[in-house]
C-alpha positions as CSV (number, residue, x, y, z in Angstrom):
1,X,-135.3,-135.2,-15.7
2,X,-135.7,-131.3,-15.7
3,X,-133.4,-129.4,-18.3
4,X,-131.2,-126.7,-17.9
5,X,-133.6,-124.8,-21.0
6,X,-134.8,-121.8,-19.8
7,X,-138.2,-123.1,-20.3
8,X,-137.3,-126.3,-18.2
9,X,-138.6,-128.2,-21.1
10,X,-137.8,-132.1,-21.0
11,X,-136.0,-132.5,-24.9
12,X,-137.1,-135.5,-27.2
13,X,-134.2,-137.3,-28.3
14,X,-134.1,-135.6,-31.7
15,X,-133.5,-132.6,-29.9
16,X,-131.1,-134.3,-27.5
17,X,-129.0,-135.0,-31.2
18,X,-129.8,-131.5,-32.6
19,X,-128.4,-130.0,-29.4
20,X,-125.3,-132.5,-29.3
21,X,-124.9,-131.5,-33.1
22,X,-123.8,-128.1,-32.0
23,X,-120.6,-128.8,-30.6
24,X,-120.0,-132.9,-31.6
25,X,-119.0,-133.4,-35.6
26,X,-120.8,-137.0,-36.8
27,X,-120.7,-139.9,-34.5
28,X,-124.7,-140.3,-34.8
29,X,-124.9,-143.5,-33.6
30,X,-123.1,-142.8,-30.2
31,X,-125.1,-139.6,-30.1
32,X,-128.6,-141.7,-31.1
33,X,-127.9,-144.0,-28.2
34,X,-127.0,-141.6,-25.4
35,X,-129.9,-139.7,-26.4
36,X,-132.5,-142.5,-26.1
37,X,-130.7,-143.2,-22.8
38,X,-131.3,-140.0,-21.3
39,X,-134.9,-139.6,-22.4
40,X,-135.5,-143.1,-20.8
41,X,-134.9,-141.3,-17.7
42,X,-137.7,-139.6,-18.6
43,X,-139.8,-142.0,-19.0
44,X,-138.9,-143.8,-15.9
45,X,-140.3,-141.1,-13.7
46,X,-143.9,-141.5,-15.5
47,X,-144.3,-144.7,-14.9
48,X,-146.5,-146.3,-12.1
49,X,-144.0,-146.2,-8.8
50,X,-144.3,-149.8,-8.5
51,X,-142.4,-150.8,-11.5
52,X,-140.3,-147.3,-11.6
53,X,-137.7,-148.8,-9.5
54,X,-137.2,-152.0,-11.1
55,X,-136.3,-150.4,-14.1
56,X,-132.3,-150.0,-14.6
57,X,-130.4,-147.6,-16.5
58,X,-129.2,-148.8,-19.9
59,X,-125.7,-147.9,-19.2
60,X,-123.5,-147.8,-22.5
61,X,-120.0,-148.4,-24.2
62,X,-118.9,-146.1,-26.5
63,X,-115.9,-147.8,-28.6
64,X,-113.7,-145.8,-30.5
65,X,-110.0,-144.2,-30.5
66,X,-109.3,-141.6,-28.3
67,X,-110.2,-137.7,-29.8
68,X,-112.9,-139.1,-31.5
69,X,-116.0,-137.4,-29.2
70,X,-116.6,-139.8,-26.2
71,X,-115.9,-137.7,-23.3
72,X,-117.4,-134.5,-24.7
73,X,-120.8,-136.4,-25.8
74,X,-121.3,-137.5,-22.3
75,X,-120.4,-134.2,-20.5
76,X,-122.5,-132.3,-23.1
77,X,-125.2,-134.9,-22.3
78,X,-124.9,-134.3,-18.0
79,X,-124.9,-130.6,-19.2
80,X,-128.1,-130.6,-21.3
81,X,-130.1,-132.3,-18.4
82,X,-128.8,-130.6,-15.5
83,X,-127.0,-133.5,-14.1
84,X,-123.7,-133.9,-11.8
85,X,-121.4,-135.3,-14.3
86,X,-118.2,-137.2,-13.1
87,X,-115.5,-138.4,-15.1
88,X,-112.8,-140.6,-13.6
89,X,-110.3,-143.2,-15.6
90,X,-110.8,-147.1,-14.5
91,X,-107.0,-147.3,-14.6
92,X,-107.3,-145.2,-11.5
93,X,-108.3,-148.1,-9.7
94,X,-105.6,-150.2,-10.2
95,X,-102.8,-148.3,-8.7
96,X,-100.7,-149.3,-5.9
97,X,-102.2,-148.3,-2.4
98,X,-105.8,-148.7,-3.7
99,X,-108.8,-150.7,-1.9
100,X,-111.8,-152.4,-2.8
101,X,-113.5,-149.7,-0.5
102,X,-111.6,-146.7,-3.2
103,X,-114.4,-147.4,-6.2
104,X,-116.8,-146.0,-4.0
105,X,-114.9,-142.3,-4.2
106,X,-116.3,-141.7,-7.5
107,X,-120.3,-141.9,-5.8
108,X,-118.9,-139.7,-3.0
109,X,-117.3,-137.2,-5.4
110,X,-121.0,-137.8,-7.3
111,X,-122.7,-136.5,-4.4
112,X,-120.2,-133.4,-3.9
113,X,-120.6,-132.4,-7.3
114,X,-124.5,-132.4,-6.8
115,X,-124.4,-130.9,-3.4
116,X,-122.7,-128.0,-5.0
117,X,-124.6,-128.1,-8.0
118,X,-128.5,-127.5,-6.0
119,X,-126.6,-125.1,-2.8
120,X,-125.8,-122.8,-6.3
121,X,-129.3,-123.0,-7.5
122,X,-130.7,-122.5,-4.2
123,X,-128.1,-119.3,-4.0
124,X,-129.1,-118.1,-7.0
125,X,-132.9,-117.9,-5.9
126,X,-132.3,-115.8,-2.8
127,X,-129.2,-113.7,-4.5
128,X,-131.6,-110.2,-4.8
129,X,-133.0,-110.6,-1.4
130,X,-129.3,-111.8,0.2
131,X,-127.8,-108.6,-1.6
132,X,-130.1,-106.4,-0.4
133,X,-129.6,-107.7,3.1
134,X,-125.9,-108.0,2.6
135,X,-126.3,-103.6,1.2
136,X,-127.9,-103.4,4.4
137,X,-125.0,-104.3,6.4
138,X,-122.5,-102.3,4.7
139,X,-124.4,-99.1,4.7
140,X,-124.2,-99.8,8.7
141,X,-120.7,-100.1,8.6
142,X,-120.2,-97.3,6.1
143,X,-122.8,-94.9,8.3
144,X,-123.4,-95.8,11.8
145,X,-125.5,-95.1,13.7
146,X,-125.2,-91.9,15.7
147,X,-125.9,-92.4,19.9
148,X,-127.4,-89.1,21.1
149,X,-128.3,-88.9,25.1
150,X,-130.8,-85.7,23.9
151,X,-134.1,-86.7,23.4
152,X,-135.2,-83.6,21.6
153,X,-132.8,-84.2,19.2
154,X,-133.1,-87.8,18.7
155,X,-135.9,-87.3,16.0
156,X,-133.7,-84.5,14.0
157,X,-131.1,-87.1,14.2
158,X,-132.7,-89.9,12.7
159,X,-134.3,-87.8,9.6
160,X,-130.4,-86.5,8.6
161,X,-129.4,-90.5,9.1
162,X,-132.1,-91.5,7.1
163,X,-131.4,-88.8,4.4
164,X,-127.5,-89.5,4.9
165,X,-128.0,-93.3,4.2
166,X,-130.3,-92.6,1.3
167,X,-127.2,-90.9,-0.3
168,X,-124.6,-93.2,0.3
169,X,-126.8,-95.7,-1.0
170,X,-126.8,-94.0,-4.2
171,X,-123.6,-93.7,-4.1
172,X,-123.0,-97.5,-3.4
173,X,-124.7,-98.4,-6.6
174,X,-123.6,-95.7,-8.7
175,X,-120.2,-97.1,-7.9
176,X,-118.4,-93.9,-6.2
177,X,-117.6,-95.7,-3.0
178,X,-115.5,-98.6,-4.5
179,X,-112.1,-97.0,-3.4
180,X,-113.6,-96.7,-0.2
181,X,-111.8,-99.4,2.3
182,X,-114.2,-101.2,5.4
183,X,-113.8,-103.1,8.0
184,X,-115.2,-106.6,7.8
185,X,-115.8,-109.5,10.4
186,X,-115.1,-112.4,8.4
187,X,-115.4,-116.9,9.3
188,X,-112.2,-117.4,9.7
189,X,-111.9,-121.7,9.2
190,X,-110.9,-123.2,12.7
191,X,-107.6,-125.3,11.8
192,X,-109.0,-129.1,12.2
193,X,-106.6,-131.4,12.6
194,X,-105.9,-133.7,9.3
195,X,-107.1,-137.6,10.0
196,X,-107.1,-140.2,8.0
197,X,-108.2,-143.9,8.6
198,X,-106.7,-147.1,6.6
199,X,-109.7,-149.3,7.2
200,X,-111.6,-151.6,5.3
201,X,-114.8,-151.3,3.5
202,X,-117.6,-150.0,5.4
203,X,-115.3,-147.9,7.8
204,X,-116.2,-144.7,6.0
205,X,-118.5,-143.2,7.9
206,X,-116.1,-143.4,11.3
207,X,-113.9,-141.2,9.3
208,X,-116.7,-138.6,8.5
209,X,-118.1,-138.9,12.4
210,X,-114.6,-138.4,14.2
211,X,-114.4,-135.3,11.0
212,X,-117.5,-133.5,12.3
213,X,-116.7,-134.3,16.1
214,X,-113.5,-132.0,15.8
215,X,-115.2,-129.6,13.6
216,X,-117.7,-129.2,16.7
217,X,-114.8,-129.3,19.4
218,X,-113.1,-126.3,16.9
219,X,-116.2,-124.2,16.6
220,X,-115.7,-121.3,13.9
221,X,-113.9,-118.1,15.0
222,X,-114.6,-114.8,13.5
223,X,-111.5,-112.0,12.2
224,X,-111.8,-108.6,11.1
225,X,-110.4,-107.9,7.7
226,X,-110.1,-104.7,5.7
227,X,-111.6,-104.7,2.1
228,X,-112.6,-102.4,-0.6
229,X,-116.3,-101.5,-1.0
230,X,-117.5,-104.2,-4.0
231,X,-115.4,-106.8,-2.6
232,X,-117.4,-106.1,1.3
233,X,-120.8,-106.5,-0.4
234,X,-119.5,-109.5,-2.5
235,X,-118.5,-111.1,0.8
236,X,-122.0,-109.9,3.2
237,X,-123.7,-111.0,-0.3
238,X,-122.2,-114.8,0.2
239,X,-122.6,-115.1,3.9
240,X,-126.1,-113.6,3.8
241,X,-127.4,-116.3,0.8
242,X,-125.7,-119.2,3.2
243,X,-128.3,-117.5,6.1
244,X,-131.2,-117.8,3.6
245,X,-130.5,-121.5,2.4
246,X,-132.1,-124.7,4.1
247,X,-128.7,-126.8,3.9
248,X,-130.9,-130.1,5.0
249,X,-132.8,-129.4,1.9
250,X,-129.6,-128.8,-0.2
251,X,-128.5,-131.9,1.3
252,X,-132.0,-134.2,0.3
253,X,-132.3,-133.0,-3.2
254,X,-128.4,-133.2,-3.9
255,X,-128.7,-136.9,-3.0
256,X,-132.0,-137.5,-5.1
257,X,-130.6,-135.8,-7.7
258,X,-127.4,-138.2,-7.3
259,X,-129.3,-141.2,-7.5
260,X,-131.7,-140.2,-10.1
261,X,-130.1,-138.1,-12.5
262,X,-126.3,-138.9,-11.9
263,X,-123.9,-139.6,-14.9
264,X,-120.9,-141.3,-14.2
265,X,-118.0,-141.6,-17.1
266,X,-115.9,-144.2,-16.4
267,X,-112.9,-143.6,-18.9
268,X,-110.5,-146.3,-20.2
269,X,-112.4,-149.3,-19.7
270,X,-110.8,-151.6,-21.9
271,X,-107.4,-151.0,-20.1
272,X,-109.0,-153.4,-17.0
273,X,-110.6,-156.2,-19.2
274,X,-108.9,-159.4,-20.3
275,X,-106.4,-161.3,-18.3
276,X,-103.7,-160.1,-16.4
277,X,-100.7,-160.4,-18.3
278,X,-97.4,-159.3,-16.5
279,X,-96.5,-159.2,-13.0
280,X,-96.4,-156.6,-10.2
281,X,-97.4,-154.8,-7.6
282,X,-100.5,-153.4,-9.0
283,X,-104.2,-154.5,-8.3
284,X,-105.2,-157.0,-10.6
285,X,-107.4,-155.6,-13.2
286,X,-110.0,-158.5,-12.7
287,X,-110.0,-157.2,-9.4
288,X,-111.0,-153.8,-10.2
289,X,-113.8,-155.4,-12.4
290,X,-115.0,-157.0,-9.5
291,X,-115.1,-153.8,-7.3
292,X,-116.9,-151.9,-10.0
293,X,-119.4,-154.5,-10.2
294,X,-121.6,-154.4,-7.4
295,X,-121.7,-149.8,-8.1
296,X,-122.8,-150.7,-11.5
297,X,-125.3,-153.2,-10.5
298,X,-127.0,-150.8,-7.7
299,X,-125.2,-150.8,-4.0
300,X,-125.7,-147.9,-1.3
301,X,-122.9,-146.4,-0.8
302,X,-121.8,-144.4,2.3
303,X,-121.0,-140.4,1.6
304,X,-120.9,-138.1,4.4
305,X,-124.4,-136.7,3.3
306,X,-125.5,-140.0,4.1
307,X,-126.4,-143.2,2.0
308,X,-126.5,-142.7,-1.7
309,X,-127.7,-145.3,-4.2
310,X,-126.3,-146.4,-7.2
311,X,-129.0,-148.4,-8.8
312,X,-130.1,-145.4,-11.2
313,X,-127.2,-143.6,-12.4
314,X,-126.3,-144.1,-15.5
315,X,-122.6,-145.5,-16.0
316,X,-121.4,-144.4,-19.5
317,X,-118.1,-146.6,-20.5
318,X,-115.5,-145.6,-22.9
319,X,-112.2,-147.1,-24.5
320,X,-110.0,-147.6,-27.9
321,X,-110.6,-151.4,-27.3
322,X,-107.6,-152.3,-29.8
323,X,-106.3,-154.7,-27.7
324,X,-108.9,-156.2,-25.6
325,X,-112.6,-156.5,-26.5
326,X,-115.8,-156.0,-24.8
327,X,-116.2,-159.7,-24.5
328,X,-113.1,-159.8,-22.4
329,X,-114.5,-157.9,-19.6
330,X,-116.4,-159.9,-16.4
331,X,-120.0,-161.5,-18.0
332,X,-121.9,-159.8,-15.4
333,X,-120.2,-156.3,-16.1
334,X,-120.7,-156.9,-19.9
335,X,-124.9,-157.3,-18.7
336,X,-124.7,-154.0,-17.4
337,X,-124.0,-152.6,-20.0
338,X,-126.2,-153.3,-22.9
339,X,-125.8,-150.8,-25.1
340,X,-122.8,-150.8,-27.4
341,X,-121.5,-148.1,-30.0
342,X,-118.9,-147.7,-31.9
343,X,-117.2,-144.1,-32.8
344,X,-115.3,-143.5,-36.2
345,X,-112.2,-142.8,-37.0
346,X,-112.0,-138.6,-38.0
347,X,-111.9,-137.6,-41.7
348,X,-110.6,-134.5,-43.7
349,X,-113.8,-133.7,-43.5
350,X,-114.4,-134.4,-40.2
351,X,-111.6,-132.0,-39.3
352,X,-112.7,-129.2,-41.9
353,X,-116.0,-129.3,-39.9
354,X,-114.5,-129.5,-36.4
355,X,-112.7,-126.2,-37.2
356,X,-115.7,-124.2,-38.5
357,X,-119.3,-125.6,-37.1
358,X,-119.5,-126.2,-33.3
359,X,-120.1,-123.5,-31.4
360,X,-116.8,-123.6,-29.5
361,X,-115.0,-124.3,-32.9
362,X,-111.5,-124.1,-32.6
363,X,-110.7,-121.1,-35.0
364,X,-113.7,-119.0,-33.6
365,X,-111.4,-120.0,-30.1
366,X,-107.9,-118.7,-31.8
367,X,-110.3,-115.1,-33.3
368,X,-111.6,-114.2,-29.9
369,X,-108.0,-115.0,-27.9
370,X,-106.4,-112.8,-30.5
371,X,-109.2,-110.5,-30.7
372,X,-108.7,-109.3,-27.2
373,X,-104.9,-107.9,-28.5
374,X,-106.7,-106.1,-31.4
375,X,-105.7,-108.7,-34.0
376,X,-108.2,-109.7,-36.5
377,X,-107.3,-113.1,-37.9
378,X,-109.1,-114.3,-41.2
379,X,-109.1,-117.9,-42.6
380,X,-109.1,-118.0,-46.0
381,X,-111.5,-121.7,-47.0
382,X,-108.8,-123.1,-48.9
383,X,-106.3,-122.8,-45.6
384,X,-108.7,-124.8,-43.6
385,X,-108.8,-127.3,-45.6
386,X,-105.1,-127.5,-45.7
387,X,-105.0,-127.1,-42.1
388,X,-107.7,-130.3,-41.8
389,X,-105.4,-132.6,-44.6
390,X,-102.2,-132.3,-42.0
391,X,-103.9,-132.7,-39.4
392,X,-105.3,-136.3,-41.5
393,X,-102.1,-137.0,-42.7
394,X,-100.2,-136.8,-39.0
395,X,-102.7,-138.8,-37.3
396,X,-102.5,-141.3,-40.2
397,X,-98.6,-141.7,-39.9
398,X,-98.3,-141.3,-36.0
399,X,-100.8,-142.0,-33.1
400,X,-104.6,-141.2,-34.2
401,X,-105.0,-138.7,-31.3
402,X,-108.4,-137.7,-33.4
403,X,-109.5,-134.2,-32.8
404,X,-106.6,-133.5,-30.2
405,X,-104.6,-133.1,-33.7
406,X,-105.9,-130.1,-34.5
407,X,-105.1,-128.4,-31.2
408,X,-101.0,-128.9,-31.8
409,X,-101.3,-127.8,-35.2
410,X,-103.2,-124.7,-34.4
411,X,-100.7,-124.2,-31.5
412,X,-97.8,-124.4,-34.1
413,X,-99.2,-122.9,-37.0
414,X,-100.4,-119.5,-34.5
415,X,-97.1,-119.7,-32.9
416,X,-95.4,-116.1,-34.5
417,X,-98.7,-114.5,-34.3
418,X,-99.6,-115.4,-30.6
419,X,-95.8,-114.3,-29.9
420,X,-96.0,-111.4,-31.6
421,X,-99.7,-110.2,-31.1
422,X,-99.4,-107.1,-28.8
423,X,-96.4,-105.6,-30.7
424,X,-97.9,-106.4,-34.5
425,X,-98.3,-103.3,-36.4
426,X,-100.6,-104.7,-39.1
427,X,-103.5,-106.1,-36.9
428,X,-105.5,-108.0,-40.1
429,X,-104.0,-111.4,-40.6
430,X,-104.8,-113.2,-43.4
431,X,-103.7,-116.9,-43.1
432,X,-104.0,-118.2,-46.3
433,X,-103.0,-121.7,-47.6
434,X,-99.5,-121.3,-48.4
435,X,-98.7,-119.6,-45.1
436,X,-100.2,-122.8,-43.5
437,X,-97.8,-124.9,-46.0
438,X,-94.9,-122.7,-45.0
439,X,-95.3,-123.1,-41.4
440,X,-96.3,-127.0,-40.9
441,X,-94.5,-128.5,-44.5
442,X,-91.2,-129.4,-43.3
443,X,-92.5,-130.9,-40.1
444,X,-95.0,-133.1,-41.8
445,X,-92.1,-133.9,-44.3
446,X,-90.0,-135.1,-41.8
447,X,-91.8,-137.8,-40.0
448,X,-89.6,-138.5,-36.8
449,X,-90.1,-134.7,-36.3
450,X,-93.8,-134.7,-36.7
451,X,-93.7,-137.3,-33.9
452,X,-91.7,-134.9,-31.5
453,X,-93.6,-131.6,-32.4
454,X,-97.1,-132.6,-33.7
C-alpha cells in the first residue's frame, strides 16, 4: 500500500486523518474509520502469505445526508494511497435494460482506471529518454540528411550536418522553431466495426475476443499530418514512451493493483434496501442486492485484461438512509460490511470553516478565478459568517443539500462581479456583510423563492 508521498512513505492512520483534515471539515468518526481501513491494507501485506488472503477488507457504510463529506472522504482516501478510485450510484443498477451480468462493469471500469493509472507512471519514468528520442526524430525531419555520390566530400558533408543539427537543436529548445510547420506520419485508428452482444453472464469475454479479432483483421494505418514544431515533439514524445513501455507489464501490475489496492464507492445504497414497494418495469432492488453480493463477497470477474478478483477491494457504501435502514438491506450484504458511521448534519460553523480552511476552500476558489481578470476580492470575517448563517438557514428551511449550499450562494452572491469582472474599473472588492445581506436578504426572506434560486 505505497503512497503517492514523495517519499513513498506508508501513512499511520493519524496521518491518514491529519491529511483528510486538509480538505474534509469534522466528520472524525467517518474519517477515523476509513483511516484504520486503509492502514489495514497495510497490515495485510505483512502478514505470513498463508493467512494474508483469508483476510477480507472491512468494507464500510458511511450514513449521513447528502453534502455532508462522503464522496470526497473516499476519493481523497484512493488519492492519498495511490489507488484506482471508482464511484458509481447503486440506483444505476436498477434501470430498465440492465443484467445481472451489468454489476460486474464497475470491476471492469476498476481495471481501466488502473491500467491507465500504472501505463502513466510507467510513461512518466521513460519521459526524458522518450523525449530525447522523439528530438531525435524531429531534428531528422527538420534537417535531413544530405545524399552525396562524392566520396571526397562525404566527410565535409557530415561535419556541416553535424554542426547544422547542433544549431537547430538549440534552436528547438530555445523555442525559435515553434512557428515552424512539419510534416508528421501519424496512427491513424483503423475504423472497427461497432459490436455488441446481448448475452448472459459469462459471455463477456466472446465480446472482447471477436473485439481484438477485427482489430487484427483492421491492422493500424499510418497518415501524414502537418503540425507546428512543439505540437511534432509532443506527438514523437507520446509514440516514442508507448515504444519504451512493457504493456504486459502495465497490464499485470494494473490488475494486482485492482485487486489489492482498488476502492470502489458505491453511492446511494439505501435507495436498493428494503422491500419493493410500487410496481414497474424496473429491476427489483432486492435484485440488485443480490447481484452485488457475490462482487462484495470476492468473485473473479472477467475484464478484457483478463480475470480480476474482487475479494480485496475495499467496497465503501454511502446513503441518507432516511427512509430505509441498514438493517433493511440483504443479511449477507449487511456482513460485508461491518463497519458503520454516521456523518453529521453541517453547522454555521461547519460552513464558516468550509469556506476558509481546506485547501481547495471555496473563497480561495472564487480569489484565484477572479484573480486571473485582475480583480482582487477581499472577505471581510464578519461577511463569512453571514454568508455561512444563510447558507444554515436555507438548508434548514429547504432540502439539507449540506455543503452543496454554499456553492449556489457563492454563485449568487458573485453573480455582478463575475458578470462584470473584465470591464470593472475599481479591481479591489471588498465584500463586506451588508453587501452579502443586500444580495441574498430578499431571497432568503421569501421562502418559495429560495427553493427556486438557492
Amino acid at each position: 500500500m505505497k503512497k503517492s508521498n514523495s517519499n513513498n512513505k506508508v501513512l499511520t492512520p493519524k496521518e491518514i486523518v491529519r491529511e483528510l483534515d486538509k480538505y474534509i471539515i469534522g466528520q472524525d468518526s467517518a474519517k477515523r474509520s476509513v483511516a484504520i481501513a486503509l492502514r489495514n491494507r497495510w497490515r495485510r501485506q505483512q502478514v505470513p502469505p498463508e493467512l494474508r488472503d483469508e483476510i477480507a477488507p472491512k468494507n464500510i457504510i458511511m450514513i449521513g445526508p447528502t453534502g455532508v463529506g462522503k464522496t470526497e472522504i473516499a476519493r481523497r482516501l484512493a488519492k492519498l494511497a495511490n489507488s484506482p478510485f471508482l464511484k458509481v450510484e447503486a440506483t444505476k443498477f436498477t434501470e430498465v435494460g440492465y443484467v445481472g451480468r451489468d454489476v460486474e462493469s464497475m470491476v471492469r471500469e476498476l481495471t481501466e482506471l488502473a491500467v491507465n493509472m500504472v501505463k502513466k507512471e510507467e510513461q512518466d519514468k521513460v519521459q526524458q529518454k522518450a523525449r530525447d528520442l522523439a528530438e531525435e526524430r524531429l531534428l531528422d525531419l527538420l534537417l535531413p540528411k544530405a545524399e552525396s555520390k562524392a566520396k571526397d566530400k562525404e566527410e565535409n558533408q557530415v561535419q556541416d550536418q553535424t554542426s547544422t543539427r547542433e544549431k537547430l537543436r538549440q534552436m528547438l529548445r530555445e523555442g525559435k522553431l515553434d512557428k515552424r510547420l512539419v510534416e508528421i506520419e501519424v496512427t491513424a485508428q483503423a475504423q472497427v466495426p461497432m459490436i455488441e452482444i446481448f448475452s448472459a453472464t459469462g459471455m463477456e469475454e466472446v465480446e472482447y475476443s471477436i473485439r481484438e479479432i477485427f482489430g487484427n483483421i483492421f491492422p493500424q494505418k499510418k497518415k501524414k499530418r502537418k503540425v507546428k514544431v512543439p505540437e511534432a515533439l509532443e506527438i514523437l514524445t507520446q509514440e516514442e514512451a508507448q515504444k519504451l513501455i512493457d504493456l504486459d507489464k502495465v497490464v499485470q501490475n494494473a490488475v494486482r493493483l485492482t485487486e489489492q489496492n482498488g476502492i470502489i464507492f458505491l453511492d446511494e445504497l439505501d435507495k436498493i434496501a428494503g422491500s419493493d414497494g410500487g410496481y414497474g418495469p424496473d429491476v427489483s432492488r432486492e435484485g440488485v442486492q443480490r447481484d452485488l453480493l457475490p462482487i462484495v463477497e470476492g468473485t473473479t470477474v472477467m475484464t478484457k485484461y483478463g480475470m480480476v478478483k474482487t475479494d480485496h477491494i475495499l467496497f465503501i457504501a454511502a446513503g441518507a438512509f432516511n427512509v430505509s435502514k441498514p438493517s433493511d438491506l440483504l443479511p449477507e450484504l449487511q456482513g460485508r460490511f461491518p463497519i458503520r458511521v454516521e456523518l453529521d448534519s453541517l453547522s454555521k460553523e461547519d460552513f464558516y470553516r468550509i469556506l476558509t480552511e481546506p485547501e481547495n476552500a471555496l473563497i480561495k476558489q472564487y480569489k484565484a478565478l477572479l484573480a486571473t481578470e485582475g480583480v482582487e476580492l477581499h472577505f471581510e470575517d464578519e461577511a463569512i459568517w453571514e454568508i455561512a448563517e444563510i447558507a444554515y438557514r436555507v438548508n434548514e428551511q429547504t432540502e439539507d443539500i449540506g455543503a452543496r449550499r454554499l456553492h449556489t450562494i457563492m454563485e449568487k452572491l458573485l453573480d455582478d462581479i463575475s458578470f462584470e469582472a473584465p470591464d470593472l474599473g475599481e479591481k479591489h472588492i471588498r465584500i463586506t456583510k451588508e453587501y452579502v445581506k443586500e444580495k441574498l436578504s430578499d431571497i432568503l426572506e421569501d421562502e418559495n423563492l429560495s427553493r427556486y434560486i438557492l
